[in-house]
VEXDREN-2710 file (C-alpha; in Angstrom, 1 decimal):
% VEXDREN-2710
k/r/px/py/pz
1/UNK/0.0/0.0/0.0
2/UNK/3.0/2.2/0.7
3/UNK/4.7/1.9/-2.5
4/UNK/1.2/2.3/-4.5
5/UNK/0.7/5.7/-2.4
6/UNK/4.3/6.7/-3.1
7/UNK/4.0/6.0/-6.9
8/UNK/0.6/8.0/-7.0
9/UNK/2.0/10.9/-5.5
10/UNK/5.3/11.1/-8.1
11/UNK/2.8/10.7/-10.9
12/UNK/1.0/13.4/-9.1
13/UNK/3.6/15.4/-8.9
14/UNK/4.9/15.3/-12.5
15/UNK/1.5/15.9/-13.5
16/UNK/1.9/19.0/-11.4
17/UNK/5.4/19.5/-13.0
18/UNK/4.4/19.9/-16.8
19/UNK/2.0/23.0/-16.6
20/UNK/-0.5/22.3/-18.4
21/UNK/-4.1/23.7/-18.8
22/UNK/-7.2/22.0/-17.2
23/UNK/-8.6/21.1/-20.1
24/UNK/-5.3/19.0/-21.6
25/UNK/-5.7/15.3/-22.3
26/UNK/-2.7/15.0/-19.9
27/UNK/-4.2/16.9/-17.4
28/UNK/-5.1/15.6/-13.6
29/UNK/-8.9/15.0/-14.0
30/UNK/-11.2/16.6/-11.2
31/UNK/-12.4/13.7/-9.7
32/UNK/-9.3/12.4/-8.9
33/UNK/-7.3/15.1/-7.5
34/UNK/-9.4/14.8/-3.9
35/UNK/-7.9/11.5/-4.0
36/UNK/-4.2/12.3/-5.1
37/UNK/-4.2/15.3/-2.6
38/UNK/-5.0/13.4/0.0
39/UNK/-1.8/11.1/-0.2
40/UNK/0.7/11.8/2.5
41/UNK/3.4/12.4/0.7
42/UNK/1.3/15.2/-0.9
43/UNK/0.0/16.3/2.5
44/UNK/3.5/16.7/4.0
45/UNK/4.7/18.6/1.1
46/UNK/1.6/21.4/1.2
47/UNK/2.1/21.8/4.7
48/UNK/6.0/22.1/4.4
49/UNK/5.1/24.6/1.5
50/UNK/2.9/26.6/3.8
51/UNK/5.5/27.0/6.8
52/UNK/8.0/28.2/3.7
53/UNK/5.4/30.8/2.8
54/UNK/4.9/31.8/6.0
55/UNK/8.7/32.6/7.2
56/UNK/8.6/34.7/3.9
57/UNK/5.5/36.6/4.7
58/UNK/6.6/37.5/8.2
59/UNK/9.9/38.3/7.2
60/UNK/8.7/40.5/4.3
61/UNK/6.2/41.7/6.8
62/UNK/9.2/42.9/8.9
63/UNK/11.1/44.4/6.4
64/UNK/7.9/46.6/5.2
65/UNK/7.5/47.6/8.4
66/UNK/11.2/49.0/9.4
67/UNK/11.2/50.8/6.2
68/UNK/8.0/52.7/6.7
69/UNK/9.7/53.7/10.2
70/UNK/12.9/55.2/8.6
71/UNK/11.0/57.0/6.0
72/UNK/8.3/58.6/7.9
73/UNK/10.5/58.9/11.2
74/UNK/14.3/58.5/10.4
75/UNK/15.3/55.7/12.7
76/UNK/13.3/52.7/14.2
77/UNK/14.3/54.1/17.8
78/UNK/12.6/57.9/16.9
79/UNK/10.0/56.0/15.8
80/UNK/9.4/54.2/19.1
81/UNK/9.8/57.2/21.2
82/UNK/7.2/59.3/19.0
83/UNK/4.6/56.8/17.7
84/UNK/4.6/53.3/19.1
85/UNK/5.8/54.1/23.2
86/UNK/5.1/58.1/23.8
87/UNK/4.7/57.0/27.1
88/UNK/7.7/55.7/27.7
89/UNK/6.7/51.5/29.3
90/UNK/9.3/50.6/27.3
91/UNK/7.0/48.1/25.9
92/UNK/4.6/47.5/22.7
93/UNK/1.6/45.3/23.1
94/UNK/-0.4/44.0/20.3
95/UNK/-3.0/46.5/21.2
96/UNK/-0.5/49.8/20.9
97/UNK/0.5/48.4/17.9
98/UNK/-2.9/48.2/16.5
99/UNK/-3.5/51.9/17.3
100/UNK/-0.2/53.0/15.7
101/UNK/-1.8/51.0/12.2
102/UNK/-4.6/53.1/12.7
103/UNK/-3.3/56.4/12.8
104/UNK/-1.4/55.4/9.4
105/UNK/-3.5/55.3/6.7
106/UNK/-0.2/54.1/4.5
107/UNK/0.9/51.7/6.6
108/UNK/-2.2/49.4/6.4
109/UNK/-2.0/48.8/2.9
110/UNK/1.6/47.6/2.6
111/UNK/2.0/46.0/5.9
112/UNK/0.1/42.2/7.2
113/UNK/-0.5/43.2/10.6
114/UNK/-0.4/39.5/11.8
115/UNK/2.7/38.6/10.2
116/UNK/4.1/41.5/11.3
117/UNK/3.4/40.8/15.1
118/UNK/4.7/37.3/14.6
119/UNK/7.5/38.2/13.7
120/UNK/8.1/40.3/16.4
121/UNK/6.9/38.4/19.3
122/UNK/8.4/35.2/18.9
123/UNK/8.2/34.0/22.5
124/UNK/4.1/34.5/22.3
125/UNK/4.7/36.7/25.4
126/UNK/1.9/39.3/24.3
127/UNK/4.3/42.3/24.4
128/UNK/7.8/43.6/22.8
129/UNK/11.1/45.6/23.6
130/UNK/12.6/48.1/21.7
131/UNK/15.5/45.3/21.3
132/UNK/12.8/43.2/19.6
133/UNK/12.3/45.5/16.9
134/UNK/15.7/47.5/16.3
135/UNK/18.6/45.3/18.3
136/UNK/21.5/47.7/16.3
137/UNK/20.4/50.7/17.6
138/UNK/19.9/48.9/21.2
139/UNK/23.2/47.5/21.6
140/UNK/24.8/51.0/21.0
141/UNK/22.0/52.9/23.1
142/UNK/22.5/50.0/25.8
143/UNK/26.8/50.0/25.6
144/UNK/26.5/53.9/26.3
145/UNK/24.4/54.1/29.4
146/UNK/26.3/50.9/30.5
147/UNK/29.4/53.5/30.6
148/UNK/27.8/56.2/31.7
149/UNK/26.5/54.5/34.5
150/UNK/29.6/53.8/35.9
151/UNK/31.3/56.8/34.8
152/UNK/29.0/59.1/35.9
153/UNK/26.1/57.2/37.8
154/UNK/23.6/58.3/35.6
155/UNK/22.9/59.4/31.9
156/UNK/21.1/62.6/33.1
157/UNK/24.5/63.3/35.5
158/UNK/26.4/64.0/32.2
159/UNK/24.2/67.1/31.5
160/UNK/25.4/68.5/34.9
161/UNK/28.9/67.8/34.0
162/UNK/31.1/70.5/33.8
163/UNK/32.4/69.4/30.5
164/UNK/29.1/69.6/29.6
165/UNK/28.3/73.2/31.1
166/UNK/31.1/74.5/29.8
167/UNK/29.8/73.5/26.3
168/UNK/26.2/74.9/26.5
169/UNK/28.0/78.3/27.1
170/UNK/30.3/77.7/24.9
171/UNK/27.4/77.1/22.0
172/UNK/25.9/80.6/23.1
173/UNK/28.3/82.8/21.4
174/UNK/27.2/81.6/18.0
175/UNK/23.6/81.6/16.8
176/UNK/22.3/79.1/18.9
177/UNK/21.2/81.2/22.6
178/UNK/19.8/77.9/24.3
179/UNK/21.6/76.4/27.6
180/UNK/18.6/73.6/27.4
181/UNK/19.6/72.0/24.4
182/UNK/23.0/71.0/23.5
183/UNK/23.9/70.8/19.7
184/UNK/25.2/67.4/17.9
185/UNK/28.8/68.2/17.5
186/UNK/29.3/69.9/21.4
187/UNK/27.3/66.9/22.5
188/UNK/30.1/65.0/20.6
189/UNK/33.0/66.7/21.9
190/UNK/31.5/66.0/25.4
191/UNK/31.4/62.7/25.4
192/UNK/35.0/62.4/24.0
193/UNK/36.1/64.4/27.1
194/UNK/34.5/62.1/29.0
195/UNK/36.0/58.9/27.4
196/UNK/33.7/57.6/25.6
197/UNK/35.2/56.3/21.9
198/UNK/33.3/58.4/19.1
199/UNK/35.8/57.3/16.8
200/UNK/33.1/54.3/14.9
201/UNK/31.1/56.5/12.8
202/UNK/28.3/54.0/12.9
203/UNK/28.1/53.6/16.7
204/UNK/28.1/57.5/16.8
205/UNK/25.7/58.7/14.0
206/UNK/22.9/55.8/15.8
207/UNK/23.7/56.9/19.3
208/UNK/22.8/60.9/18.2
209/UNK/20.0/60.2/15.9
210/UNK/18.2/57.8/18.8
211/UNK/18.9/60.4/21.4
212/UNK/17.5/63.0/18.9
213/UNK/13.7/63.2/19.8
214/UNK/12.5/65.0/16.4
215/UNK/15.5/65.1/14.4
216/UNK/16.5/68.7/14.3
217/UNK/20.0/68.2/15.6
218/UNK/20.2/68.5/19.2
219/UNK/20.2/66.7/22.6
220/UNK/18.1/67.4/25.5
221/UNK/18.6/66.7/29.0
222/UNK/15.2/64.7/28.6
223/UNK/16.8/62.5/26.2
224/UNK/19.2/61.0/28.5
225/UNK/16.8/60.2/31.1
226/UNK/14.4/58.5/28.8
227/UNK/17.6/56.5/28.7
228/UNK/17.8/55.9/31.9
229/UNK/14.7/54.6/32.5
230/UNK/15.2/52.2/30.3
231/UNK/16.4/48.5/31.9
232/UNK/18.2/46.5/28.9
233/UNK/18.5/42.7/28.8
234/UNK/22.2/41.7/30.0
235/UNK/23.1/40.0/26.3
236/UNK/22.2/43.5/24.7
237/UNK/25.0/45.6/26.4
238/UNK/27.3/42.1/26.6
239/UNK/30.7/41.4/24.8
240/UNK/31.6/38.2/23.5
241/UNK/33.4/35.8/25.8
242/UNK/34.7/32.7/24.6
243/UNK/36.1/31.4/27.9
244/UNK/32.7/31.7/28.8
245/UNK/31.0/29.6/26.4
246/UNK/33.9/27.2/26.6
247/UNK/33.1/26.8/30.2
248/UNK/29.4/26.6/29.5
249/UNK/30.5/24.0/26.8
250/UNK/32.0/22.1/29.5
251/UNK/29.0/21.7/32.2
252/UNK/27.1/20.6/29.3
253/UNK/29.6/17.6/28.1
254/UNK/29.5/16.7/31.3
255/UNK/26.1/16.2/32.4
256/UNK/24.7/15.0/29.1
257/UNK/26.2/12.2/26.6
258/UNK/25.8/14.5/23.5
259/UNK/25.4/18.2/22.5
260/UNK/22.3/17.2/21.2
261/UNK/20.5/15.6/23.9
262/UNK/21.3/19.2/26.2
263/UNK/19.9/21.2/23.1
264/UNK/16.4/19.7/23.3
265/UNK/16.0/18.0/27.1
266/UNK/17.1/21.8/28.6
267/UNK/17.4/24.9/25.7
268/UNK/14.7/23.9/22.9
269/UNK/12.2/21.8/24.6
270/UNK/9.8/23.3/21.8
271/UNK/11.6/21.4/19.4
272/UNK/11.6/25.1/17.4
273/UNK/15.2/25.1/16.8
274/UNK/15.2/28.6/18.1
275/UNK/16.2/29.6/21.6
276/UNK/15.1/33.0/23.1
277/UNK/17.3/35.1/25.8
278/UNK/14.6/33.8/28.5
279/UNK/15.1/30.0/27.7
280/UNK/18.4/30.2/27.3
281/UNK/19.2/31.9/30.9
282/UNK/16.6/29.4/32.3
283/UNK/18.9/26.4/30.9
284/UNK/22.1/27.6/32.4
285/UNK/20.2/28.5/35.8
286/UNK/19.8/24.9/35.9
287/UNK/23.6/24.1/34.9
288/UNK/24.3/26.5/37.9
289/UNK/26.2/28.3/35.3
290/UNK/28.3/31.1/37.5
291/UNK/30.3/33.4/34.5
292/UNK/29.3/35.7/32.3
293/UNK/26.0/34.6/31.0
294/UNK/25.5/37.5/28.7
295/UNK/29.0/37.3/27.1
296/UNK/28.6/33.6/26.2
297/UNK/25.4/34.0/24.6
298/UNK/27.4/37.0/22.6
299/UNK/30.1/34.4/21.5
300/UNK/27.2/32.1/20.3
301/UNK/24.6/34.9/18.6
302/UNK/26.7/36.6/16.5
303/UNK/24.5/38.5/14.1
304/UNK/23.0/39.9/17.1
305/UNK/18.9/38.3/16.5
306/UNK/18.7/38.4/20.0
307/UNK/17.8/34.2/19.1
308/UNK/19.9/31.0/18.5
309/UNK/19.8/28.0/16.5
310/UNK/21.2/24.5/16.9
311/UNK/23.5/25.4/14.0
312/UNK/25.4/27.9/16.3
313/UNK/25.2/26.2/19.4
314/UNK/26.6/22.8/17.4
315/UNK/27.3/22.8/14.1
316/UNK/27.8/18.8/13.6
317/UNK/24.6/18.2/14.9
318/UNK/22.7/20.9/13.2
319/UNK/24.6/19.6/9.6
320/UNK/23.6/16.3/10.2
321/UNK/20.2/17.0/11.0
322/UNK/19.5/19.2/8.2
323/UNK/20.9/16.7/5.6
324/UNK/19.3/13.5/7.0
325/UNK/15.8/15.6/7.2
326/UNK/16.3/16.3/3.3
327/UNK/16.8/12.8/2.7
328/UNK/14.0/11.9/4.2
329/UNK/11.8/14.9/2.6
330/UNK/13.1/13.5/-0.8
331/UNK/12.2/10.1/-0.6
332/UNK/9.9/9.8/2.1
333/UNK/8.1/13.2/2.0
334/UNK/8.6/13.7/5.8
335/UNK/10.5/12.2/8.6
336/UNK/7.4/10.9/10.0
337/UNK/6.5/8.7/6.6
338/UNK/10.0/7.3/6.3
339/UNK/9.6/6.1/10.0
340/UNK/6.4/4.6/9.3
341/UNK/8.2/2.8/6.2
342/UNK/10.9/1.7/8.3
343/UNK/9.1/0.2/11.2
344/UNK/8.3/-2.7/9.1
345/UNK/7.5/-4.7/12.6
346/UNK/5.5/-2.1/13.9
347/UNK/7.5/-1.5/17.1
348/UNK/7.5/2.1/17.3
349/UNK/10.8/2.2/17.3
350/UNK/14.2/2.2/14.7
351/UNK/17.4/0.3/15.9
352/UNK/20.7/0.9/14.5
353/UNK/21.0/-2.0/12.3
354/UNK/17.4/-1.0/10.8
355/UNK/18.5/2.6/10.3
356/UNK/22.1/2.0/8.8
357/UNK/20.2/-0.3/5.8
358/UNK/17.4/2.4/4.9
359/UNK/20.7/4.5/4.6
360/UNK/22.9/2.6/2.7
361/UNK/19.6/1.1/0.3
362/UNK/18.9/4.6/-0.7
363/UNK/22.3/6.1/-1.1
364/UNK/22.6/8.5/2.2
365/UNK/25.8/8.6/2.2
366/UNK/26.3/10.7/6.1
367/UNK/27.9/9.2/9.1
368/UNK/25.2/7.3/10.1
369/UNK/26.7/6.3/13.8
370/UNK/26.8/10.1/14.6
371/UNK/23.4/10.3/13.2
372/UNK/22.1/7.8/15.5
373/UNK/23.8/8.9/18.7
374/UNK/22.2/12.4/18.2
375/UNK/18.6/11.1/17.4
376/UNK/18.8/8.9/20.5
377/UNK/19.3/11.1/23.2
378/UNK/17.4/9.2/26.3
379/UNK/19.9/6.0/25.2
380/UNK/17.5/3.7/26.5
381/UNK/17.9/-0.1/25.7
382/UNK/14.8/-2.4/24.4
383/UNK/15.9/-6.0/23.8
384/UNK/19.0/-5.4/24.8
385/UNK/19.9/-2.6/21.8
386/UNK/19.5/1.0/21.7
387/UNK/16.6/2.4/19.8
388/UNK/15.0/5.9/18.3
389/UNK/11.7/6.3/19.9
390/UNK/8.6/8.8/17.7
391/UNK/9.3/11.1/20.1
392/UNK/12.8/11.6/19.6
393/UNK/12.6/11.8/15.3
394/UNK/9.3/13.3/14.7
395/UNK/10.4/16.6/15.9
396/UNK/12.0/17.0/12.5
397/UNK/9.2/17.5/10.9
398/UNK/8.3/20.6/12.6
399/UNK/12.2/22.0/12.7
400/UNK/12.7/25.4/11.3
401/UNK/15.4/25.6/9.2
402/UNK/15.5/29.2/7.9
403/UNK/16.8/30.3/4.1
404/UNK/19.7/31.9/5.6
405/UNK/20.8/28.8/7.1
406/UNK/20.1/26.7/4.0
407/UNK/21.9/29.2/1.6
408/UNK/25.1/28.9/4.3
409/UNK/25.1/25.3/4.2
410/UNK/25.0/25.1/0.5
411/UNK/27.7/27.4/0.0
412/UNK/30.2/25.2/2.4
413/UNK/28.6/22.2/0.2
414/UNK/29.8/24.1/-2.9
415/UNK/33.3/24.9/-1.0
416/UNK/33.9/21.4/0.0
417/UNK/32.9/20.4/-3.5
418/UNK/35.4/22.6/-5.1
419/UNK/38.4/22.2/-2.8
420/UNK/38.0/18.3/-3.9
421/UNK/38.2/18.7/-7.7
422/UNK/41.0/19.1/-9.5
423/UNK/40.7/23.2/-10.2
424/UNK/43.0/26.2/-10.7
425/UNK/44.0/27.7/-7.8
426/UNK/42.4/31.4/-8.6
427/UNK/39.0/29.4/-9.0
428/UNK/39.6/27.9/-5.8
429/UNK/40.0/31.3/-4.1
430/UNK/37.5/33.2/-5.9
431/UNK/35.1/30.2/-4.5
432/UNK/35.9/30.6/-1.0
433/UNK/35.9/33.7/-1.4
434/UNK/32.1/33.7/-2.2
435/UNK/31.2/31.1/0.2
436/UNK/32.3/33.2/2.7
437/UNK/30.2/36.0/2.3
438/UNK/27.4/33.4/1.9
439/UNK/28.2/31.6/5.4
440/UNK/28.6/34.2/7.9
441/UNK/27.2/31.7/10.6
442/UNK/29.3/28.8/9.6
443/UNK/32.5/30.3/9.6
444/UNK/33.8/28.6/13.2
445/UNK/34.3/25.3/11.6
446/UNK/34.8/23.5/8.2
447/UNK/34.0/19.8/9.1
448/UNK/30.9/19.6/6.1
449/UNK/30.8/16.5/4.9
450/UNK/31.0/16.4/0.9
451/UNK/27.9/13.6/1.2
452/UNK/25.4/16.0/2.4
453/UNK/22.6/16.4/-0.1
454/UNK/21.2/19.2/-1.1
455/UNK/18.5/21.1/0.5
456/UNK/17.1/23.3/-2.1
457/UNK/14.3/22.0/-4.5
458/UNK/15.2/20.9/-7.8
459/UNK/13.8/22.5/-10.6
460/UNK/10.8/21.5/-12.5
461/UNK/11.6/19.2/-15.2
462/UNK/9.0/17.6/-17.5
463/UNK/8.3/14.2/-17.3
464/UNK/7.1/14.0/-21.2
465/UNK/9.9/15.2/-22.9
466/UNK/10.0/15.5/-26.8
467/UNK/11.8/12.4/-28.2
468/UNK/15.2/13.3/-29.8
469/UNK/14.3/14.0/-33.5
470/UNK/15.9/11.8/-35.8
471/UNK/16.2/13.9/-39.4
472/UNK/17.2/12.0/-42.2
473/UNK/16.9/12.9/-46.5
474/UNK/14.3/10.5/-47.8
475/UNK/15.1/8.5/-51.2
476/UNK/13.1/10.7/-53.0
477/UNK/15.2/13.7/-52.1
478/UNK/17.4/14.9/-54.9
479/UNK/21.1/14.7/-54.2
480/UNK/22.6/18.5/-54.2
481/UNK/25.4/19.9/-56.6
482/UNK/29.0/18.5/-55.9
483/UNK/32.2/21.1/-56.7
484/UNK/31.0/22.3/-60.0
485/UNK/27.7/21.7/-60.2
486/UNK/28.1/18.4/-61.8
487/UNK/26.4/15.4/-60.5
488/UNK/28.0/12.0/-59.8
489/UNK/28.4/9.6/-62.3
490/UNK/27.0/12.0/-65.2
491/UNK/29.0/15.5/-67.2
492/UNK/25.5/17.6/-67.4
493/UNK/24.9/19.7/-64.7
494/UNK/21.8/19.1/-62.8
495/UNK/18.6/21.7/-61.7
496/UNK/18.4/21.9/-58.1
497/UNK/14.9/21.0/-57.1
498/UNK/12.1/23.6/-55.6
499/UNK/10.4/21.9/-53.2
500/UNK/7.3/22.8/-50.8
501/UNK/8.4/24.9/-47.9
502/UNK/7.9/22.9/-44.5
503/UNK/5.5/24.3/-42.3
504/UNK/5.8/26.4/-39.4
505/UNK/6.1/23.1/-36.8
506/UNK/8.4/21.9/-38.8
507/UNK/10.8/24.8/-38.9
508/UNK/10.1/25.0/-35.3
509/UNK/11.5/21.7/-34.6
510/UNK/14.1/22.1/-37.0
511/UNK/15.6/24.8/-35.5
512/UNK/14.9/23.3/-31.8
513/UNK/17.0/20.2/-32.6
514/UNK/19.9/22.2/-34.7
515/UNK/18.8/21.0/-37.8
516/UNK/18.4/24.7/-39.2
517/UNK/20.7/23.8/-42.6
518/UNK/17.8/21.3/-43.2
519/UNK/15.4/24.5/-43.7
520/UNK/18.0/25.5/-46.9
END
């Protein structure tokens, strides 16, 4: 019944494939296609469609959203202070938000307010930060009052500096008469007096235009303590620390077998390869982790997305993974059908010996001992052998693997690939070189295995290709002129013939197959 349900769904799916209208001879007829689209293999593929679509639309969503800001109000930070929090809770619920889409009248119209929140609130906690929404800007806004806190105590205190005094009288000798406001470039020169490094353009131009209420150039002591009411998250303000995370690193290989078994018995117990701030401080709260929590999330979420994936926390494990899951996609059409194929007895569970044939019988060609060890992370024995429960492989199927990541392991794919064959060495480079700028994630290790298949669909190719024409002059077909116009065998010279010209599907195949002399 299996294979008859797989076959159905590839016919199915080539059907699919070629394109054609409704009313083709070819075409799938209407009252079968409740039948094909109920097939498993079809079902797993829609659904795993649908989550693709829906990381685009939220992502898209996003994007929309922080480029309406920046237009209408410069900076996502000026646009939090003026529109989404003028009352400073630091915090945007789903209602604020939906007052803020009603006041603009544009914004509604380019914007899906759903996929927007979603986006935002990933830990379904009902409200947001302002390191949610623009985690650049509050990494610098966070670093300064960090430093002014202990150089100063306080943001506010630097306005009653005498650095600072000094340069609102200073200012007064030009145009501007205003000891309540202190212009961009004496607010600069204050805060090089007092240490801090204004020497990164970037850090400096997003410091002054978030401290910059309405964008006219200046700084008001108000600004600074909006800033100090705010309370940032310790990874915001953190710096990377490796000995950290190599200490981390440590409790966890020593209280759990594998890297993977800590990842989803104590970080991602959703099974959403994504771990927040919150679930990841939880999980070393119960390591009785003692150093620097903040710098070791640093070391691990390097882009800054304030979230972490299995493929940072343990790139083996997350390589594996992904590769064995588009195995199973590709022949299988999910993780939870190729179980089902496998489980011949009906157990509810795959042993080693079980798993290792599937493997090697449809050309996975991954270390399939390392595979094991990270799918069985209780390592319970039934019968006297280890085994992978339901539990511990079906979570696959709803494992978020984002674009980014895919395009990062293809590109290493593509590196591995290239450093194997036999090329020049400026292809070589010029390879790497793009890879690289592909696999900012990936660039702590280079153990890819050359096996791993690819993760990206192939394209559509259809299944009732033309047959290869085979052209050939019939016997009736006069011979053409030789040299001289004189025809074999004979001295008189011979008419060339003025046949019918072929019509229009002809010439098309003619010229499709390379035949276009033919046509003379």
């Amino acid at each position: 019944r299996e294979q008859k349900q797989e076959l159905m769904a590839e016919v199915f799916q080539q059907d699919g494939n070629r394109g054609v209208s409704d009313r083709h001879r070819l075409a799938p007829r209407p009252w079968q296609a409740r039948n094909f689209e109920q097939l498993p293999k079809i079902v797993c593929e829609k659904k795993q469609d649908w989550q693709l679509q829906e990381e685009r639309r939220t992502e898209q969503a996003r994007a929309e959203f922080l480029l309406y800001l920046r237009k209408s109000y410069g900076n996502e930070i000026r646009a939090w202070r003026r529109a989404l929090d003028p009352t400073a809770t630091y915090r945007l619920t789903l209602t604020q938000l939906r007052k803020f889409f009603h006041c603009e009248a544009g914004l509604r119209d380019c914007v899906d307010q759903g996929a927007l929140w979603r986006s935002l609130d990933k830990d379904s906690l009902g409200s947001i930060g302002m390191e949610d929404l623009a985690p650049q800007h509050c990494s610098v806004l966070a670093t300064f009052r960090q430093f002014m806190h202990e150089r100063c105590g306080s943001c506010s205190a630097v306005w009653d500096h005498a650095v600072a005094l000094d340069a609102c009288v200073g200012q007064r000798e030009g145009l501007w008469k205003s000891t309540r406001k202190l212009l961009l470039q004496p607010f600069i020169r204050v805060l090089k007096e007092l240490g801090w490094p204004t020497s990164h353009a970037d850090s400096r131009s997003q410091l002054l235009a978030s401290l910059d209420f309405f964008g006219c150039g200046f700084v008001s002591r108000s600004d600074l303590d909006w800033l100090d009411g705010w309370v940032p998250p310790e990874w915001i303000y953190a710096e990377p620390d490796e000995e950290a995370l190599s200490e981390l690193q440590k409790l966890v290989r020593k209280k759990y077998a594998h890297p993977l078994s800590a990842w989803r018995s104590l970080f991602d117990r959703d099974d959403s390869n994504s771990v927040s701030w919150l679930e990841f401080s939880e999980a070393c709260e119960k390591l009785k982790f003692k150093g620097n929590l903040g710098g070791a999330w640093r070391a691990l979420d390097t882009d800054l997305s304030g979230r972490i994936s299995l493929l940072e926390f343990d790139e083996d494990s997350a390589l594996i993974l992904i590769s064995f899951k588009a195995w199973a996609m590709k022949h299988f059409g999910s993780v939870q059908l190729m179980f089902r194929h496998l489980d011949q007895d009906g157990s509810g569970s795959l042993s080693y010996p079980e798993l290792r044939r599937a493997c090697r019988r449809l050309k996975w060609k991954g270390d399939v001992q390392l595979l094991f060890n990270c799918l069985d992370t209780d390592g319970l024995r039934a019968g006297g052998r280890r085994n992978i429960s339901q539990q511990e492989l079906f979570f696959l199927d709803s494992w978020e693997v984002k674009e980014e990541e895919i395009r990062a392991h293809e590109a290493a794919h593509q590196m591995q690939r290239v450093a194997e064959s036999p090329a020049s060495p400026r292809s070589v480079a010029e390879t790497e070189k793009e890879g690289a700028e592909a696999m900012p994630a990936m660039s702590k290790s280079n153990k890819v295995s050359a096996s791993l298949p690819s993760l990206m669909r192939p394209p559509k190719v259809d299944p009732y290709p033309l047959p290869p024409l085979k052209l050939g002059v019939s016997k009736s077909t006069p011979s053409l002129p030789h040299g001289d116009g004189k025809a074999h065998g004979g001295h008189g010279s011979q008419k060339k013939s003025k046949g019918k010209a072929p019509c229009k599907f002809l010439q098309r195949l003619l010229k499709e197959s390379g035949a276009e002399g033919l046509l003379k």
